[in-house]
Steps between C-alpha positions, in 0.01 A plus 500: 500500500664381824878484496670180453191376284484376135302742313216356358488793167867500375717281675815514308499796296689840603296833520484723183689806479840313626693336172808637621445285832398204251838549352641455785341213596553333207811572528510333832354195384757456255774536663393210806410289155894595390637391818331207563531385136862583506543294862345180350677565157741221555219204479451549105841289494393263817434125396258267565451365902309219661185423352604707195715260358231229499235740415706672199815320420385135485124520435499535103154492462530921646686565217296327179192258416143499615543306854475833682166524484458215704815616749338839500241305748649241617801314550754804492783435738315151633266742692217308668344788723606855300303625210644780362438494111488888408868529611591140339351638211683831505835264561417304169502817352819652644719224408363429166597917436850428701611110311514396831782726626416690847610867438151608339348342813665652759422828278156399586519434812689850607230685274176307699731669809524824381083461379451436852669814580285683306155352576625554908583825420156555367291369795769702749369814326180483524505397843677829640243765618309691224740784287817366657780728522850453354681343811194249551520380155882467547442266770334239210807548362724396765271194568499439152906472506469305829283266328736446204785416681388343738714155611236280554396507116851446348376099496219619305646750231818234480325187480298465168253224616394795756266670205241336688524733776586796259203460307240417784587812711465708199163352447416571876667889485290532187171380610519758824536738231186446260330490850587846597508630156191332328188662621209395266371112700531268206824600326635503855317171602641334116875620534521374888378146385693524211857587699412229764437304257856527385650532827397187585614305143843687634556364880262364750567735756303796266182327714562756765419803213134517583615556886665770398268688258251478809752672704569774286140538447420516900732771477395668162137460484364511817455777719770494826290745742184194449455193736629162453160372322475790302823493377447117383142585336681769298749314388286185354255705366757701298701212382343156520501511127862493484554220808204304307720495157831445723352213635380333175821589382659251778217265434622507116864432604426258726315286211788522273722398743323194607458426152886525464599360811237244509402659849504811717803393719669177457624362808793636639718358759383680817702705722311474825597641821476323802235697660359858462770668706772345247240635230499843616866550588563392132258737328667771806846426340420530110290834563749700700778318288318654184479847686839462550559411133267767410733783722783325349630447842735179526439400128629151491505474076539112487314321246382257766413477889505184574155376731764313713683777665194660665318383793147612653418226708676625798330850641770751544513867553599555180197341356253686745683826402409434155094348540492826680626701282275403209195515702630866579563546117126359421328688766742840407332453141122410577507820765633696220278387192237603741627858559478830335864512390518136363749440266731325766289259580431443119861452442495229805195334381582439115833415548397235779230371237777489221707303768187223588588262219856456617422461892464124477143589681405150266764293660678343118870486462551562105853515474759430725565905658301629722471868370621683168577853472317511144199411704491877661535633166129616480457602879769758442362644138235591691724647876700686240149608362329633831806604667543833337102575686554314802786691567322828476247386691764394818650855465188707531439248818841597642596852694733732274872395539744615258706197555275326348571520128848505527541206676220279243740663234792361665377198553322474223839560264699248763221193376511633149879422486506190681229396273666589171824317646314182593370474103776577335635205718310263478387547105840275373393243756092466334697578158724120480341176661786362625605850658114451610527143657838559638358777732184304583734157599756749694231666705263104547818239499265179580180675293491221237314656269742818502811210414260333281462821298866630512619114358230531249675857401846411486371186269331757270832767524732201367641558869564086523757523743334689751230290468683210588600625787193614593333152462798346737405737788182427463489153503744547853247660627253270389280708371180344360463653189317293196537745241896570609516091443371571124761762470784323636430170241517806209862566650552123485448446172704792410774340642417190367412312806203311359560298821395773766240661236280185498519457880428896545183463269378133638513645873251850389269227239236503736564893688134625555693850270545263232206295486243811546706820361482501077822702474693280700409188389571643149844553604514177666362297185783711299787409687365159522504481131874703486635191718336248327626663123885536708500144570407387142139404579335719238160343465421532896628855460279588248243334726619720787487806298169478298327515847667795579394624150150439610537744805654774306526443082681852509792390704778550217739287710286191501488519164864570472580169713213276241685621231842371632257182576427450199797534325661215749255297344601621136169653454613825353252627324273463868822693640538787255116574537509507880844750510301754279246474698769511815582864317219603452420468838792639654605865650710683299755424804436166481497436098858541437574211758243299380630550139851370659354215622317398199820573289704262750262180458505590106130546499387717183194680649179471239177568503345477822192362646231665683442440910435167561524372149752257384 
């Protein structure tokens, strides 16, 4: 077999004869699982952030009841254009194990990482050259540590409502796998469809998966010293089975998810370029930015980067530097693919393909950053894969230098430390969200959504004063922010200035974010009904409140506030039945304030009614 290849006979097992070498090795293995595990060790005690505490903390229906079989395909998190019910599944499950409380998940989340590990591990092994030595085999270790500690996935190991990610590169890692590994056609052909299958109920972006099972074939399964046409005939007539059940696989996806969604895509506000040259300089900038990401060169670990502070209209050197250099880094992996010693160019290619989805090649604008870090998660499972081959590969290529090895060490151990550092910093920061939002606001001052989020955490913290403050510099910078408008009437009625809260909530009544987005009318219909209920009005509160009822029957605070409705109205035995029901409902966090509550407006909770009953 030609060096650098993947072995088509055993491509991840270690010759017989050596178990004190397998000893080793497993020894090896462990101890990068140790020190990665031990680095990330500090999450099991991290909290909830962003999305989390919507997803987990305040949507009951996670926790107990039947409604999350219809949230398991649509609905979770208002989503309109994801579909992703195997991991909102496997989140229904998690917290229901957990009651609700995010250590278990976060042990989840650092045990899909360490998986990962693993299954990377795997497919760098049987990628090195056949009956590896010792010192070639410790170079899947090193990537395998590189991999693990690598900055640009702290977001993703921190940040629980990043399982997607987890789950769908594991899914990807294993399916390249069961392709080397499987060699009978229809187990191989079932498992493929199978793991796409799953992949794709995980994250959209596993559509790229068959791209890359065709690119490890090309380099698996088809002969290198053969022409071009030859090459292609061998490699659909040896696995057209298995692209035939990947692609009814997609076909079977695709019909659930219109079925769920009620169509393919739904429209999405479009994030068209002026012309093709802003096009191009845009999909220039995210690919070498992901490179960059992927090298962990000039890691910016922000949760957000804002689409205002970058530019491609105007054509600067800069931006031909970069067009450039991916059409280098394209071409470098096509001439490679193509070559006898190809495992370079296979580690260009698949990593390019894992990239497409994020490129913004479709011109949509989903959320309000233009890149992620999480988003390179899968390109560099599978750099941190190939690596350990490609760089054998560039060293036979290379004349003898003894300087060589010393210096890759060197530098090597230099990236290492600065990687371990940059974790270990930025862990407490994805571990608290108003350490979270504090950094994002400090780093994007007039990013709204980065204030919006860090007023929205110091509400949640109890922080009230901050967030006062907060809301006065925003409103001198007059910063249009609905959603900060909703917040700031909360902190009104706190401080009893019914006054302010019923102008803050008449000016957002008819926001486009309130009218069209569930959650937030929810939360505007509830602090409707709070005003209304403060200024003695209890029948138009319970009005108020019953529609936000409709929008979420597991929202214990609702229910909390139609109690206290109620028993304005001297309706207690309405009241006591919509407290227990309030507790019931609640987080364990949240029940002992609840409790207070109840105990302060001298409901007695009793039995309690069922959603949407009365």
């Amino acid at each position: 077999m030609r060096p650098g290849s993947l072995s088509p006979d055993d491509p991840i097992t270690v010759p017989r004869g050596r178990l004190p070498q397998q000893a080793w090795l497993a020894a090896g293995w462990a101890l990068v699982l140790l020190i990665v595990a031990a680095i990330y060790l500090p999450v099991l005690h991290a909290g909830f952030v962003w999305d989390d505490l919507i997803n987990f903390q305040d949507m009951a229906w996670l926790r107990q009841g039947d409604a999350w079989k219809h949230y398991v395909f649509r609905g979770f998190n208002n989503w309109s254009n994801y579909f992703r019910p195997l991991v909102v599944a496997f989140y229904v499950v998690e917290l229901r194990a957990s009651g609700g409380a995010p250590g278990l998940m976060h042990g989840v989340s650092l045990g899909l990482h360490l998986l990962n590990l693993c299954l990377l591990g795997k497919l760098a092994t049987g990628a090195l050259p056949d009956a590896p030595r010792w010192r070639q085999r410790a170079l899947v270790l090193l990537s395998m540590l590189a991999y693990g500690v690598h900055p640009s996935l702290t977001e993703a190991v921190t940040w629980i409502g990043c399982q997607f990610d987890l789950v769908q590169t594991a899914l990807t890692l294993a399916s390249l796998l069961a392709s080397l590994g499987i060699q009978r056609i229809w187990p191989r052909t079932l498992t493929l469809a199978l793991l796409f299958f799953l992949a794709a109920c995980a994250k959209e972006s596993a559509a790229v998966l068959p791209v890359l099972v065709v690119l490890f074939d090309w380099v698996r399964r088809t002969p290198p010293d053969a022409g071009l046409r030859q090459r292609i005939g061998t490699l659909l007539r040896g696995n057209w089975s298995a692209y035939t059940g990947m692609v009814l696989a997609g076909v079977c996806y695709l019909l659930l998810r219109s079925w769920a969604l009620g169509a393919l895509i739904p429209a999405q506000p479009k994030a068209a370029p002026a012309d093709y040259t802003e096009w191009a300089a845009r999909i220039a900038f995210l690919y070498t930015r992901y490179w960059q990401l992927i090298a962990g060169l000039g890691t910016q670990l922000s949760p957000v980067h804002p689409w205002a502070e970058y530019t491609f209209g105007t054509f600067t050197p800069a931006i031909l530097a970069r067009m450039l250099g991916s059409l280098g880094l394209i071409a470098l992996g096509l001439w490679r693919i193509c070559s006898p010693r190809p495992m370079l160019g296979l580690l260009l290619l698949s990593a390019s393909a894992a990239l497409l989805p994020v490129l913004h090649v479709v011109p949509m604008q989903f959320d309000s950053s233009l890149y992620h870090d999480r988003y390179a998660m899968t390109a560099l499972a599978l750099t941190a894969a190939l690596a350990p081959a490609a760089v054998l590969e560039l060293r036979a290529m290379l004349p003898p230098n003894r300087l060589l090895v010393p210096i890759a060490a060197l530098l090597y151990c230099i990236w290492l430390a600065g990687a371990v550092l940059n974790v270990r910093v930025t862990i407490p920061l994805w571990s608290s969200n108003v350490k979270l939002w504090e950094w994002a606001a400090a780093g994007h001052p007039v990013f709204v959504d980065a204030q919006d989020n860090l007023l929205s955490a110091y509400m949640d913290a109890g922080m009230h004063d901050q967030a006062r403050g907060l809301v006065a510099r925003m409103e001198q910078r007059n910063l249009a922010c609905d959603n900060c408008k909703l917040n700031a009437a909360i902190l009104a009625l706190q401080d009893g200035k019914a006054d302010r809260a019923r102008w803050l909530l008449d000016a957002i009544s008819h926001a486009p974010v309130v009218r069209e987005d569930p959650q937030t009318r929810r939360y505007y219909l509830r602090t409707r009904g709070q005003l209304e209920l403060q200024s003695g009005h209890a029948r138009e509160a319970l009005n108020q409140l019953a529609m936000a009822r409709d929008i979420d029957p597991y929202d214990p605070f609702a229910e909390l506030l139609t109690a206290m409705a109620y028993a304005q109205e001297g309706n207690l035995a309405q009241a006591g039945s919509h407290g227990a029901k309030a507790l019931a409902l609640a987080t364990p966090e949240d029940r002992a304030g609840i409790s207070a509550s109840l105990k302060a407006a001298s409901i007695k909770p009793g039995p309690a009614t069922k959603p949407g009953q009365e």
